[in-house]
C-alpha positions in Angstrom: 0.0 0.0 0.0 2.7 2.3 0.7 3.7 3.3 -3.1 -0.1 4.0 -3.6 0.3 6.1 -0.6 3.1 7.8 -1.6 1.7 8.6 -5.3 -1.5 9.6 -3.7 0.3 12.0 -1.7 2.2 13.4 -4.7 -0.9 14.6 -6.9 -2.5 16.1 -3.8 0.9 17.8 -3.3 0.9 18.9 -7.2 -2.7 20.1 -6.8 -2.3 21.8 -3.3 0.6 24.0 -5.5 -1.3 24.8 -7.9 -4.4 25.9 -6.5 -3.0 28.2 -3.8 -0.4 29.6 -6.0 -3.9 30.5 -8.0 -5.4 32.0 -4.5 -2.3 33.7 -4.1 -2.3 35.1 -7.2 -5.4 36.4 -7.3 -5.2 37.8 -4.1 -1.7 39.8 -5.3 -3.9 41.2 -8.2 -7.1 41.9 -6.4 -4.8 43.8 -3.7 -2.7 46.1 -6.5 -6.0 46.9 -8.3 -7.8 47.8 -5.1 -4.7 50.2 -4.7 -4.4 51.8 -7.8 -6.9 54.5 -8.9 -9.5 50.9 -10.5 -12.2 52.0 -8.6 -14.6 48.7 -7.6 -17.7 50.8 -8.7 -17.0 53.5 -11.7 -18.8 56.5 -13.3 -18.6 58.0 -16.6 -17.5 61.3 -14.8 -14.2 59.3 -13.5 -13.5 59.0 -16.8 -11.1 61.5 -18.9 -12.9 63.5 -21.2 -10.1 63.5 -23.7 -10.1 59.6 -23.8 -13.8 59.0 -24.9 -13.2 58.2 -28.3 -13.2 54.3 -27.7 -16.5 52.7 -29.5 -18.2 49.4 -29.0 -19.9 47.2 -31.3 -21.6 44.6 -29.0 -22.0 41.0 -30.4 -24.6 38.7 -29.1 -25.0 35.4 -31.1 -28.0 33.4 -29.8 -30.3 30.2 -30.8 -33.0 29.3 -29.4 -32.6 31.3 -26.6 -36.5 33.6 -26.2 -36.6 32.2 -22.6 -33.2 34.6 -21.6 -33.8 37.6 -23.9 -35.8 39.7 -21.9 -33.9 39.9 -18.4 -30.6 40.5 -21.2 -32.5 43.4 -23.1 -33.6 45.2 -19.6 -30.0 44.8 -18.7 -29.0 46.7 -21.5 -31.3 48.9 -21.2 -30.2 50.2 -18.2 -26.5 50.0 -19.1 -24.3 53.5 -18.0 -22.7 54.0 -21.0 -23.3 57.0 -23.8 -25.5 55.8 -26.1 -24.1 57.1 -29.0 -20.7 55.3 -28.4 -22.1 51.6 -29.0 -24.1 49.1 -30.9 -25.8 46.0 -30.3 -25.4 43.5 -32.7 -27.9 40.6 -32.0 -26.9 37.6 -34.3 -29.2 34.7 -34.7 -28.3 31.3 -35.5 -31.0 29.4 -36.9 -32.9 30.1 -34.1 -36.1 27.5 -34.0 -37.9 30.2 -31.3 -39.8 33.2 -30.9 -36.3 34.9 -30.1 -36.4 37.1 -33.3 -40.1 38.3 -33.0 -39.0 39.2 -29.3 -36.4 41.7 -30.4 -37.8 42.8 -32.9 -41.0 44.1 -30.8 -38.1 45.6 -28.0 -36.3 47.6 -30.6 -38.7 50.2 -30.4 -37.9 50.6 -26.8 -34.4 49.9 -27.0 -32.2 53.0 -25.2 -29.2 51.8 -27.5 -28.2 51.7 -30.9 -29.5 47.9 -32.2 -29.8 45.9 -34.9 -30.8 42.0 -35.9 -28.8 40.0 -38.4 -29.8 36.4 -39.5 -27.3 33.4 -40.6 -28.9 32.8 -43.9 -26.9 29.9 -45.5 -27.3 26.5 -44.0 -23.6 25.9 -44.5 -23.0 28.9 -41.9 -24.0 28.4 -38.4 -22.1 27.8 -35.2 -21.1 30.5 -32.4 -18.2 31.1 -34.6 -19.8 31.7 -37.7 -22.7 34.5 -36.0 -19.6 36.3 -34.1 -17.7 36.1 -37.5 -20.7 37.7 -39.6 -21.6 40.4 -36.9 -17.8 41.5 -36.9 -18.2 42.3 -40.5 -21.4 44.2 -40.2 -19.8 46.1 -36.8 -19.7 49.8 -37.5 -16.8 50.1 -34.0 -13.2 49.0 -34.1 -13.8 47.8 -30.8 -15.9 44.0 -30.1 -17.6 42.8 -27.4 -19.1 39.3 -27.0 -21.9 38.6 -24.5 -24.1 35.2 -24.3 -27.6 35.7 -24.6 -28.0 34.2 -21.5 -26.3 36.7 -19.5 -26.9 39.9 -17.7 -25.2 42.8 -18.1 -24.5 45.0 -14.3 -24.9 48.6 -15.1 -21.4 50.1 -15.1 -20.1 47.0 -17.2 -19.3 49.2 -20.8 -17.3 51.5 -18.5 -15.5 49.0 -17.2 -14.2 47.9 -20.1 -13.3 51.5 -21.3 -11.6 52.0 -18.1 -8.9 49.5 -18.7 -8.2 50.1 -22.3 -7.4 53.4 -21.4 -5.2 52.3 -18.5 -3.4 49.6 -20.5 -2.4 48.7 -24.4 -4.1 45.7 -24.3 -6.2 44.4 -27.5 -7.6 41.8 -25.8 -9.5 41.5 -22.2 -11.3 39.1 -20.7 -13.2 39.8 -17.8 -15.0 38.2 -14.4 -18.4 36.3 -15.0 -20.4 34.6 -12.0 -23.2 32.3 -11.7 -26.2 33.9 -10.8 -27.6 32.8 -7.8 -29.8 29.6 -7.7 -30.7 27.5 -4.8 -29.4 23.4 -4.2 -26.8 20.5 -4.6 -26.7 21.5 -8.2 -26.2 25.2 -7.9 -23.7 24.5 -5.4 -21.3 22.0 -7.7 -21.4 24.2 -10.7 -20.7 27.4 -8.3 -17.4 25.8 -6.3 -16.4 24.8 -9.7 -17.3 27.9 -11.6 -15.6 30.3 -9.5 -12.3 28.1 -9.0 -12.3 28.4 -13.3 -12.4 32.5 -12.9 -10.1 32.1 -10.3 -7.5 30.3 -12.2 -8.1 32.5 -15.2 -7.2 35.6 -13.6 -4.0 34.1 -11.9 -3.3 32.7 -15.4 -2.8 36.5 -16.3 0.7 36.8 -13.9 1.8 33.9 -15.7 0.4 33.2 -19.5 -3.2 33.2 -20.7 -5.2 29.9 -20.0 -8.5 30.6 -20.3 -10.9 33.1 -20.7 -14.6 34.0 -21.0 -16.3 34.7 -24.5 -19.7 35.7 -22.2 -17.3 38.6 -21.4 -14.9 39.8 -23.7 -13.4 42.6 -25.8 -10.9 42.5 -29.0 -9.5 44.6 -31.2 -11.4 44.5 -34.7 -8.5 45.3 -36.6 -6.7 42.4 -34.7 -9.0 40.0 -35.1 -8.6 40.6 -38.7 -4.9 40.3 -38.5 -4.8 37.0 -37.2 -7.7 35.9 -39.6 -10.5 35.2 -36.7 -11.4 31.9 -36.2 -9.9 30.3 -39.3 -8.6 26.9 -38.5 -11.2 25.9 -36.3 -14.4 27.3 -37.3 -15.3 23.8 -37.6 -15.0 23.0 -33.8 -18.1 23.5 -31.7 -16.7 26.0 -29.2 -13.7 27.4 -28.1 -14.2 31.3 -29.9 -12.7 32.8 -26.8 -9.9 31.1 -26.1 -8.9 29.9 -30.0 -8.8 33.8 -30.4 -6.6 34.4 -27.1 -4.0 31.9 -28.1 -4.1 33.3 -31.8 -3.2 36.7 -30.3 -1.1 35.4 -27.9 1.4 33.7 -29.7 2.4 36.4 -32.0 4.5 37.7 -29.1 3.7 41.4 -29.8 0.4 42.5 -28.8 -0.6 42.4 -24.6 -3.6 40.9 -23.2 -5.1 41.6 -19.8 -7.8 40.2 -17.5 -10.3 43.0 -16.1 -10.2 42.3 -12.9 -12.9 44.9 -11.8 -15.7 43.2 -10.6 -18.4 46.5 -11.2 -17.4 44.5 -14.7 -18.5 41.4 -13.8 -21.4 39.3 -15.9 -23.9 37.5 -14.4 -24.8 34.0 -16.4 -27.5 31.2 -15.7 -26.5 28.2 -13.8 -27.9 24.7 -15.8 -31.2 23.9 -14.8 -30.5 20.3 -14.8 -27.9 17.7 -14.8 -28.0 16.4 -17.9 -27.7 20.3 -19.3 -24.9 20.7 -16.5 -23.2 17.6 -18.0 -23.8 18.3 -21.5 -21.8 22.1 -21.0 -19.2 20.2 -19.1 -18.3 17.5 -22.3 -18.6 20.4 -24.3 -16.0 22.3 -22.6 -13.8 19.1 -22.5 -14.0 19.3 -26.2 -12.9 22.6 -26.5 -9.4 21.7 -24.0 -8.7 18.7 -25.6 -8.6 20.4 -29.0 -6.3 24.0 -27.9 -3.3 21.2 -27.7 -2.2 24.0 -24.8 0.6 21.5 -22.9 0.3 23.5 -19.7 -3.4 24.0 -19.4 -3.6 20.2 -20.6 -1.3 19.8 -17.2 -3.1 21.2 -15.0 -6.1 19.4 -16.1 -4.5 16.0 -15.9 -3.3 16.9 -12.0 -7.0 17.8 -11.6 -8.6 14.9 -13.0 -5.9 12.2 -11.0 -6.8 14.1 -7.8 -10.4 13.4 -8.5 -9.6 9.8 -9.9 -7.8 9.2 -6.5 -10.4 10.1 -4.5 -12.8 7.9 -6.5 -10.4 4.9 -6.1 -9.7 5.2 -2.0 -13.5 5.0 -1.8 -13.7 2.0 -3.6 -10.7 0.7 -1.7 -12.0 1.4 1.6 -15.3 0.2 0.8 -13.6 -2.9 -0.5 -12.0 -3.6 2.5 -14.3 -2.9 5.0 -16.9 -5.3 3.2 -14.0 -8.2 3.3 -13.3 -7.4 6.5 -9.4 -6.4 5.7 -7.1 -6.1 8.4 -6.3 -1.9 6.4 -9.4 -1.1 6.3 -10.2 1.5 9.0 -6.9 2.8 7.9 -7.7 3.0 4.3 -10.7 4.5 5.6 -8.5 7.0 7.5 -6.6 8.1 4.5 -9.4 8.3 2.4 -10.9 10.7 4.3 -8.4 12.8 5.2 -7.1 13.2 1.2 -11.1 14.6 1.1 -10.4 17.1 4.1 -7.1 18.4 2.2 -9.2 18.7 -1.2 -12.0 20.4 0.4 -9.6 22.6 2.5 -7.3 23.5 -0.7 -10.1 24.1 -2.9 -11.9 26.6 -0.4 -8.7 27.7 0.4 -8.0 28.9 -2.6 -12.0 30.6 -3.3 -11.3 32.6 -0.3 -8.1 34.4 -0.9 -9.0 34.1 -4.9 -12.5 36.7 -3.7 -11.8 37.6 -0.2 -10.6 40.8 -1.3 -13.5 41.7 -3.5 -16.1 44.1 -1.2 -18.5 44.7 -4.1 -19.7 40.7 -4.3 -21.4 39.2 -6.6 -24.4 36.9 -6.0 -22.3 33.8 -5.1 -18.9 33.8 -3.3 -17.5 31.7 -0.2 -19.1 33.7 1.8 -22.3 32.9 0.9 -21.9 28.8 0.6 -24.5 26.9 1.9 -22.1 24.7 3.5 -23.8 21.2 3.8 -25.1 21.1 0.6 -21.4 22.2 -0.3 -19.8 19.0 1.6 -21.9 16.9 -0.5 -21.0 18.4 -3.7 -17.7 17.9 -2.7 -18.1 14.3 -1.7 -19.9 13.8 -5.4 -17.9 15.8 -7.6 -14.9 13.5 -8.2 -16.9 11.1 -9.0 -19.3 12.9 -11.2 -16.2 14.3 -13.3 -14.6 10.7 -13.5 -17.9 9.6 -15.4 -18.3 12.6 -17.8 -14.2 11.7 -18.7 -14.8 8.2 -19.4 -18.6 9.3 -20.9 -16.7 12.2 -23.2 -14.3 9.3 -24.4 -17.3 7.6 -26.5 -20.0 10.3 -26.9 -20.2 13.9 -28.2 -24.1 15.2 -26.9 -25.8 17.6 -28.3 -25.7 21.0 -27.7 -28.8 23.6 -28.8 -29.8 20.4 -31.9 -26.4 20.6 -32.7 -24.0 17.4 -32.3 -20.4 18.8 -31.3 -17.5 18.8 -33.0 -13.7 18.4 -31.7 -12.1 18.2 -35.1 
């Protein structure tokens, strides 16, 4: 037993690392921009007059999505942001809804510049395809993606101006949260959620990882340079961080995270498991197929930390039903290597948004902490089987079957 002790002790040693160098991380940056003139909540008057000339085209590709619009359209509505320095660019994708009807009857209430623009060939659909067509109908050199799921806060346009003005950067990602939902479910895709945003903004000190295409702004000229999404507008998803690695390894232009949380978009949770599930082995897709050695890494230490949970169960659940003369030890170990993950992961969500005073709906201070024990206790195994599950079957995702290749 002792080698599997030992190896055991190893990944959570790897994991421990890399998780609280992300807290830590996070924490460094939350602290300097707390310190530096980036205000938490911002107004256009904070702003310098002299640097307004920045414009926005907004992008927002949906399908099938007339359930969201509405709460997204008030949103907008009440965004803090002159009116006459961006556009809304809904794009939709075949949608088999009402969605179209529904902003077509807003757009004579809209407070904002806004227009509709269909995919029209069957050949052309896909995220990539409706971001792709409403960047060549943009009128701004400046794009910004949002999901048609999501809610804009009020102050999130001047945000974004904010730290293009402060930095050179033609590329920013920024923070998204999960909107606040109630049970077990809510609280495995929040813990997880937030240790992603987490490891995206320490990612920043280091290289680029990940980022967020539900909030996001690029150069349009860059984009252009580095010819979009060629090369893989045939993989399901992915836009956001194809893009980032595009830009990123030409070695000359700087990216940045926005780590201003008066910035930060609020997105729906999955109402069910198998549409919880279904996100996950589409986000599985889309790391597999970035070929990124490092962020493949740190996956694989993730995924053998959970694996080795799964296995010490089985072990000690094995023994104890044979009577073995290690079981209450196995036991033992077994539970304490769940203490250590439990305590590194929260760990790490606590300096990652201690820091942050302007919260958003869900952070570690808000956990409902036995329905959080048990998500713990049946998140290892529920990414084990979505591995294995992603290893033989691609689901569907809006009608659409996805693609890795």
């Amino acid at each position: 037993m002792n080698p599997f002790y030992a190896l055991t002790g190893t990944i959570f040693f790897l994991y421990g690392i890399i998780f609280l160098w992300v807290g830590a991380q996070c924490a460094k940056i939350l602290k300097h921009k707390k310190t530096s003139n980036f205000p938490l909540r911002l107004n256009e008057k904070d702003i310098n007059p002299e640097l307004k000339e920045k414009r926005f085209s907004v992008i927002i590709p949906f399908r099938n999505e007339a359930q969201n619009l509405s709460e997204l359209l008030d949103s907008l509505n009440r965004l803090n942001f002159s009116k006459n320095r961006f556009e809304v660019l809904f794009v939709d994708d075949h949608s088999e809804d009402d969605g179209f009807n529904i902003l077509e009857k807003f757009k004579q209430n809209a407070h904002f510049s806004m227009r509709i623009i269909t995919l029209e060939k069957p050949e052309e659909y896909g995220k990539k395809q409706a971001l792709t067509q409403g960047i060549k109908q943009s009128k701004y050199p400046w794009i910004v993606t949002l999901d048609a799921d999501s809610i804009a806060p009020q102050n999130w346009l001047l945000s974004i101006d904010k730290i293009l003005h402060e930095t050179s950067a033609v590329f920013v990602t920024g923070p998204v949260f999960l909107r606040q939902k109630k049970g077990l479910l809510f609280q495995l895709q929040a813990s997880e959620f937030m240790a992603l945003q987490a490891l995206t903004l320490a990612s920043f000190n280091l290289r680029p990882l990940l980022s967020n295409g539900t909030n996001l702004v690029y150069s349009k000229s860059i984009f252009q340079q580095v010819s979009g999404f060629s090369g893989n507008h045939n993989i399901s998803s992915g836009d956001d961080m194809f893009l980032m690695r595009k830009i990123w390894h030409q070695k000359k232009w700087s990216l940045a995270y926005n780590a201003d949380w008066a910035g930060a978009v609020g997105t729906k949770a999955s109402n069910s498991w198998s549409t919880f599930a279904a996100q996950q082995l589409r986000w599985m897709s889309k790391t597999s197929a970035l070929n990124d050695p490092l962020l493949s890494s740190v996956a694989l230490i993730v995924f053998f930390t959970n694996f080795a949970l799964v296995i010490w169960f089985f072990i000690s659940l094995s023994f104890a039903t044979n009577n073995h003369p290690l079981a209450a030890q196995a036991l033992l170990f077994t539970a304490l290597i769940f203490m250590a993950k439990f305590s590194i992961d929260h760990m790490s969500l606590w300096m990652s948004y201690a820091q942050i005073k302007e919260t958003p709906e869900w952070s570690p201070s808000k956990i409902n902490w036995p329905l959080q024990v048990l998500a713990a206790v049946i998140y290892p195994f529920w990414t084990l089987g979505l591995t294995l599950i992603s290893l033989i079957y691609r689901p569907r995702w809006k009608g659409r079957k996805i693609q890795i290749k």
